[in-house]
C-alpha positions as CSV (number, residue, x, y, z in Angstrom):
1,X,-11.7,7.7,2.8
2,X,-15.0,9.8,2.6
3,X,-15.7,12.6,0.6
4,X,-15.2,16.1,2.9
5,X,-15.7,19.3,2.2
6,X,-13.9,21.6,4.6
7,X,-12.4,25.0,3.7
8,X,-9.5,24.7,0.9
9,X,-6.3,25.7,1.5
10,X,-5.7,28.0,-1.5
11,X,-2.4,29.2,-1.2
12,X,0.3,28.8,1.1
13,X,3.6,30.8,1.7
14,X,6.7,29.9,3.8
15,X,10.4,32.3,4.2
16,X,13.3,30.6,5.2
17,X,16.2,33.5,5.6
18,X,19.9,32.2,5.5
19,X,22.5,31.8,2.9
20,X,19.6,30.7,0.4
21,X,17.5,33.5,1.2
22,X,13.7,33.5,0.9
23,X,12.0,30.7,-0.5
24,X,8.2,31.0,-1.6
25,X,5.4,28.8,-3.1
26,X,2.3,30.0,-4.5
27,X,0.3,26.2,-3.7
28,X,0.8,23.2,-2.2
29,X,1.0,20.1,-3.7
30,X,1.6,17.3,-1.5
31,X,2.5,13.8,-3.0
32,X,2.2,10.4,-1.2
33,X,4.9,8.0,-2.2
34,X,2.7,4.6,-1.1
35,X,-0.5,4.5,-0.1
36,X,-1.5,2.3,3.1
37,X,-3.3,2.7,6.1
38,X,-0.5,5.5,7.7
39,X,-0.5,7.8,4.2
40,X,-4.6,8.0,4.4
41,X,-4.6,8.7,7.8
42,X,-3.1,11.8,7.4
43,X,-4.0,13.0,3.7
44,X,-7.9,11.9,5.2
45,X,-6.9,14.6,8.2
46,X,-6.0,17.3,6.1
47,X,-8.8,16.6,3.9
48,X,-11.1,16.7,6.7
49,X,-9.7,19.6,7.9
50,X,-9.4,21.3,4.9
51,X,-6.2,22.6,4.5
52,X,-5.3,20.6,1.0
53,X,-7.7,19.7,-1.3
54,X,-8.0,16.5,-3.2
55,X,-7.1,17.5,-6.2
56,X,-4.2,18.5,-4.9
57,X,-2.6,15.4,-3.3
58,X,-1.3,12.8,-5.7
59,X,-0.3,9.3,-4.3
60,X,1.5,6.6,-5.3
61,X,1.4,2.1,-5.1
62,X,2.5,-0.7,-7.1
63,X,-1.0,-1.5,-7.3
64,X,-4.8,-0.1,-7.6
65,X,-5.2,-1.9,-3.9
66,X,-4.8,0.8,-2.0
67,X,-5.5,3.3,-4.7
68,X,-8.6,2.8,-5.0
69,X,-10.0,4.6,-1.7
70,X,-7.6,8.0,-3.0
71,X,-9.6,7.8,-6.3
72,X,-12.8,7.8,-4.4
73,X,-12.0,10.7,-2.1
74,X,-11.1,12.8,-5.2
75,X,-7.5,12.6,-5.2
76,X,-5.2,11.4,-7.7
77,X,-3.4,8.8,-7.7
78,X,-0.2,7.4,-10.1
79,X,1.8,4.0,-10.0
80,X,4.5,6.1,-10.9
81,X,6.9,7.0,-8.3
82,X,8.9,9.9,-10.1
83,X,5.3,11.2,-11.1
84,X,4.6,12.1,-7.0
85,X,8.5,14.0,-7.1
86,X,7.2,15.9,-10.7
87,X,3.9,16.7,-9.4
88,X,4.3,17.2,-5.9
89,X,6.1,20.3,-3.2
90,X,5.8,18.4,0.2
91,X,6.4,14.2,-0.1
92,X,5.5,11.9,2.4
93,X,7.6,8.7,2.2
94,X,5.1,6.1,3.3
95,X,6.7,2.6,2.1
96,X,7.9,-0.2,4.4
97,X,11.1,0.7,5.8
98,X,12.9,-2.5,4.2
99,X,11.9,-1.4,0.9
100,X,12.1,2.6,1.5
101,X,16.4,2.2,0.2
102,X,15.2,1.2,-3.1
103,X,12.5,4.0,-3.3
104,X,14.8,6.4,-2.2
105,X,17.4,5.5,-5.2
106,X,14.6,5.5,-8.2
107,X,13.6,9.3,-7.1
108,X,16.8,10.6,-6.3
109,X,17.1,12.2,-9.7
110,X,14.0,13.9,-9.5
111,X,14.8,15.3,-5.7
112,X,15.3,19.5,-6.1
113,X,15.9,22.3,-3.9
114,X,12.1,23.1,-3.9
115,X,10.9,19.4,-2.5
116,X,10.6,18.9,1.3
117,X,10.4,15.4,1.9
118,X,9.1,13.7,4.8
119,X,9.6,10.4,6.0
120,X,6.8,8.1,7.8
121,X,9.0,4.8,8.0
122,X,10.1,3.3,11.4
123,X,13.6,2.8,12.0
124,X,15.1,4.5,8.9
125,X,17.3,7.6,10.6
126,X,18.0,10.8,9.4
127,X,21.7,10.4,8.5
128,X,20.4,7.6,6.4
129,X,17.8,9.5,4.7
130,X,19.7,12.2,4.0
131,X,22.9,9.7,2.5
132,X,20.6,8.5,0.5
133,X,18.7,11.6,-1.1
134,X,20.9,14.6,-2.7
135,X,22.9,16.8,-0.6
136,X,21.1,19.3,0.7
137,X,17.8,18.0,0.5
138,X,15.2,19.2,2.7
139,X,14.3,16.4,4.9
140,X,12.4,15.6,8.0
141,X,11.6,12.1,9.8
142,X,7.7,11.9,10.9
143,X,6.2,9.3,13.3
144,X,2.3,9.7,13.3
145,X,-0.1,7.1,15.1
146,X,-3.5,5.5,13.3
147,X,-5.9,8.3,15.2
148,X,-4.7,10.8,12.7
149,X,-7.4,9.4,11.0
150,X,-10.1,10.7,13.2
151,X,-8.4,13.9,14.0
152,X,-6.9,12.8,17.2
153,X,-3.3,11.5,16.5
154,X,-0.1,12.1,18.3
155,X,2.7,12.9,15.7
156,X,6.2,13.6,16.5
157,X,8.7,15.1,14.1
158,X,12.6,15.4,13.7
159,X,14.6,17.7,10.9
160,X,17.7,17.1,9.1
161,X,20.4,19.3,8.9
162,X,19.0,21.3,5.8
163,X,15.3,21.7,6.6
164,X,14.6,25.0,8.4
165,X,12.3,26.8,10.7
166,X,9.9,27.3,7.6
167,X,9.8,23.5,6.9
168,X,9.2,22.7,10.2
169,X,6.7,25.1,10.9
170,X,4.7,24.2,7.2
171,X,4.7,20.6,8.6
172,X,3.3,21.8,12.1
173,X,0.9,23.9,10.6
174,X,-0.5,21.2,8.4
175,X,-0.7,18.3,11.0
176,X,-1.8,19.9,13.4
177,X,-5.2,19.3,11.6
178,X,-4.6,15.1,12.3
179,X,-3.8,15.8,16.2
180,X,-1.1,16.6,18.6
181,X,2.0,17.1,16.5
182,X,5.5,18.6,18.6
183,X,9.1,18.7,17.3
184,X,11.9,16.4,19.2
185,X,15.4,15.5,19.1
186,X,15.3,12.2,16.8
187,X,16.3,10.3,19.8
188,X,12.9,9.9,21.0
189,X,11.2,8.8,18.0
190,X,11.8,5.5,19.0
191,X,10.0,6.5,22.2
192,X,7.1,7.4,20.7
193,X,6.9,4.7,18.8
194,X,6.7,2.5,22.3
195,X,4.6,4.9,23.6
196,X,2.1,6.0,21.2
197,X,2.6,4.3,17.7
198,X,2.5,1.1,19.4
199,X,0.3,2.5,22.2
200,X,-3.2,2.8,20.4
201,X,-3.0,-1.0,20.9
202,X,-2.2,-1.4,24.6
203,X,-5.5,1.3,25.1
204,X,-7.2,-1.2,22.5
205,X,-6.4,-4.2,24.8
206,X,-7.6,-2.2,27.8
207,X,-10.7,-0.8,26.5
208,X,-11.4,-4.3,25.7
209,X,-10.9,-5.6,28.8
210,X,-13.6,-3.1,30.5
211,X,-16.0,-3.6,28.2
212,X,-15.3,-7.6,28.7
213,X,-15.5,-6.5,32.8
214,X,-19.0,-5.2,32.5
215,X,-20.3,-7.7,30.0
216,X,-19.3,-9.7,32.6
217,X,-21.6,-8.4,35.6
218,X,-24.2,-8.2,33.2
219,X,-24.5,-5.6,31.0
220,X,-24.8,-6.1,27.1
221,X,-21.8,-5.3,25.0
222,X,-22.5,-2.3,22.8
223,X,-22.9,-0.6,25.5
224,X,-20.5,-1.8,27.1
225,X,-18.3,-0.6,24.5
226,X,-19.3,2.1,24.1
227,X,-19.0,3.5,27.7
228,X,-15.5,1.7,27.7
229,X,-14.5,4.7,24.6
230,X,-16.0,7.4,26.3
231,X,-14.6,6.7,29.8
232,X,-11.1,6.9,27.8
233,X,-11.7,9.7,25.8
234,X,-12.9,11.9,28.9
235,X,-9.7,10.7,30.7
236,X,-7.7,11.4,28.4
237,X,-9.1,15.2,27.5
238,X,-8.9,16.1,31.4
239,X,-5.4,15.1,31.3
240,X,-4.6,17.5,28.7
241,X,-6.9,20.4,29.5
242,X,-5.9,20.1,33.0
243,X,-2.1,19.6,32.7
244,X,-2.5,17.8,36.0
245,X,0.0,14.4,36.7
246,X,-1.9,11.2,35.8
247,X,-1.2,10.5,39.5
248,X,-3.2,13.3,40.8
249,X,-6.5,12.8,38.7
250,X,-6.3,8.7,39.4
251,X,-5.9,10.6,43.8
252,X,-9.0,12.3,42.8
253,X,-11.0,9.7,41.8
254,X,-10.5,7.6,44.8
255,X,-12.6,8.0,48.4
256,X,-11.7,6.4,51.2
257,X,-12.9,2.3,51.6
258,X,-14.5,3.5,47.9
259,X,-15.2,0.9,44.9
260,X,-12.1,2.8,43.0
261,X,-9.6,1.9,45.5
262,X,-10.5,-1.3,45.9
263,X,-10.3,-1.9,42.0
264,X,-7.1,-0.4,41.9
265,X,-5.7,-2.8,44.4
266,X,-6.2,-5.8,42.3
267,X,-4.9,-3.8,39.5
268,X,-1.9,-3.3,41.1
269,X,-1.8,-7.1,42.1
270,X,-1.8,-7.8,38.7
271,X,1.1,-5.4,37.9
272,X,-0.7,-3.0,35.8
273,X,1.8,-0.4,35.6
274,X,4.8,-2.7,35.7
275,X,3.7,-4.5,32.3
276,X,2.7,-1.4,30.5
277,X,6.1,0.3,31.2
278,X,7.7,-2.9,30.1
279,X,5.7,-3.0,26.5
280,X,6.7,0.3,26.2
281,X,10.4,-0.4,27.1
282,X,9.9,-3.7,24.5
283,X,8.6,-1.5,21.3
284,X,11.0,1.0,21.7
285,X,13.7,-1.5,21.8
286,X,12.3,-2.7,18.6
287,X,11.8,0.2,16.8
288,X,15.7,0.9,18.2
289,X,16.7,-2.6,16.4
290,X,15.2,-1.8,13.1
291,X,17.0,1.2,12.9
292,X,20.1,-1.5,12.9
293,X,18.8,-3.9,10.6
């Protein structure tokens, strides 16, 4: 955590029309039950962004571990669980899924109509979630990835039965400042986990390896590195601002009897594609067999 500034997000109002009519808030107050390295991601986003301040976000841990960094960004922080449900409008639940049950029990009496609570943990579904908290509890399942820390994550989000259009939109809205952020039938959350929760890694190894490529033929490793990020970064933008297929820009950058072509075949030798589908296929699985567990 750093300390931001950022313009605050003073008030905030949402409607939801149906049989409960219109519901409206005056300020947000969003709570973090646990406090690791997902929770500060995002609460670092939005305060970078500026659409909560610190002051305004209260989190939760067993322990001053984690707490400590939330203290020294200017938010507050509580080892009480059923202080973040008191204190709080919109809670994240960012504990380990194993232990997330027994959370979910000790703040079940202080769950109310006005709470929307979102879940961060792998693998717990929203029928579960929503067994677990009162009836009618407004609840959506969120899977964010580490680059929500810088701004540049890719979050995907699922609702239960009783959170609305206003709920999701609220949690759009806000996220939006941490990245990429869509709604999706729950059934690909496992996906994304394969793809882009687990995916920062598989770029990770890759970026590694290029930088390890051109250390290689001689040139230093900062460098190196640093070429390596930017070469993924500009990939990655011109894949989005240009909507084009992956298969298309890759077309583009190859010339006839060129050096790309000729990199690309020992790439394909070596079954590039073929292993990253199938690390993708192996995480989701995962992610699919925690859900069972």
């Amino acid at each position: 955590f750093g300390k931001e500034g950022g313009v605050v997000w003073k008030a905030w109002a949402w409607r939801v029309r149906g049989a409960a009519g219109a519901m409206e808030a005056a300020e947000l107050r969003v709570g973090f039950v646990g406090a690791g390295r997902m929770a500060g991601g995002l609460a670092r986003g939005l305060l970078r962004a500026g659409k909560v301040p610190a002051s305004s976000i209260l989190a939760s841990a067993p322990s001053d571990k984690n707490l400590d960094a939330w203290r020294e960004s200017g938010c507050r922080t509580t080892h009480c669980n059923l202080e973040v449900l008191q204190e709080s409008t919109l809670v994240f639940l960012a504990t380990k899924p194993h232990i997330l049950p027994g959370v979910l029990q000790e703040i079940r009496p202080a769950v109310g109509p006005h709470h929307v609570i979102v879940s961060l943990a792998a693998g717990v579904t929203l029928q579960t979630l929503q067994r677990l908290l009162p009836a009618g509890t407004k609840v959506l399942r969120l899977m964010p990835n580490l680059p929500c820390v810088v701004q540049a994550g890719a979050m995907v989000f699922a609702r239960g039965s009783s959170a609305g259009d206003g709920e999701a939109a609220l949690l759009k809205s806000l996220l939006s400042s941490c990245g990429l952020c869509e709604e999706v039938p729950e059934s690909y959350i496992n996906i994304h986990t394969g793809l882009s929760g687990s995916g920062v890694a598989y770029v990770y190894l890759f970026a590694e390896a290029l930088a390890e490529g051109a250390v290689k033929m001689g040139m230093p490793g900062g460098l190196a590195s640093r070429i390596a990020a930017q070469t993924l970064l500009g990939a990655a933008k011109m894949m989005l601002e240009t909507g084009e297929h992956p298969a298309k820009l890759r077309g583009d950058v190859c010339t006839p009897g060129g050096t790309t072509i000729h990199a690309l075949h020992q790439l394909e030798k070596g079954a590039l594609r073929a292993t990253v589908m199938n690390a993708v296929e192996a995480a989701t699985n995962r992610a699919c067999d925690m859900a069972k567990d």
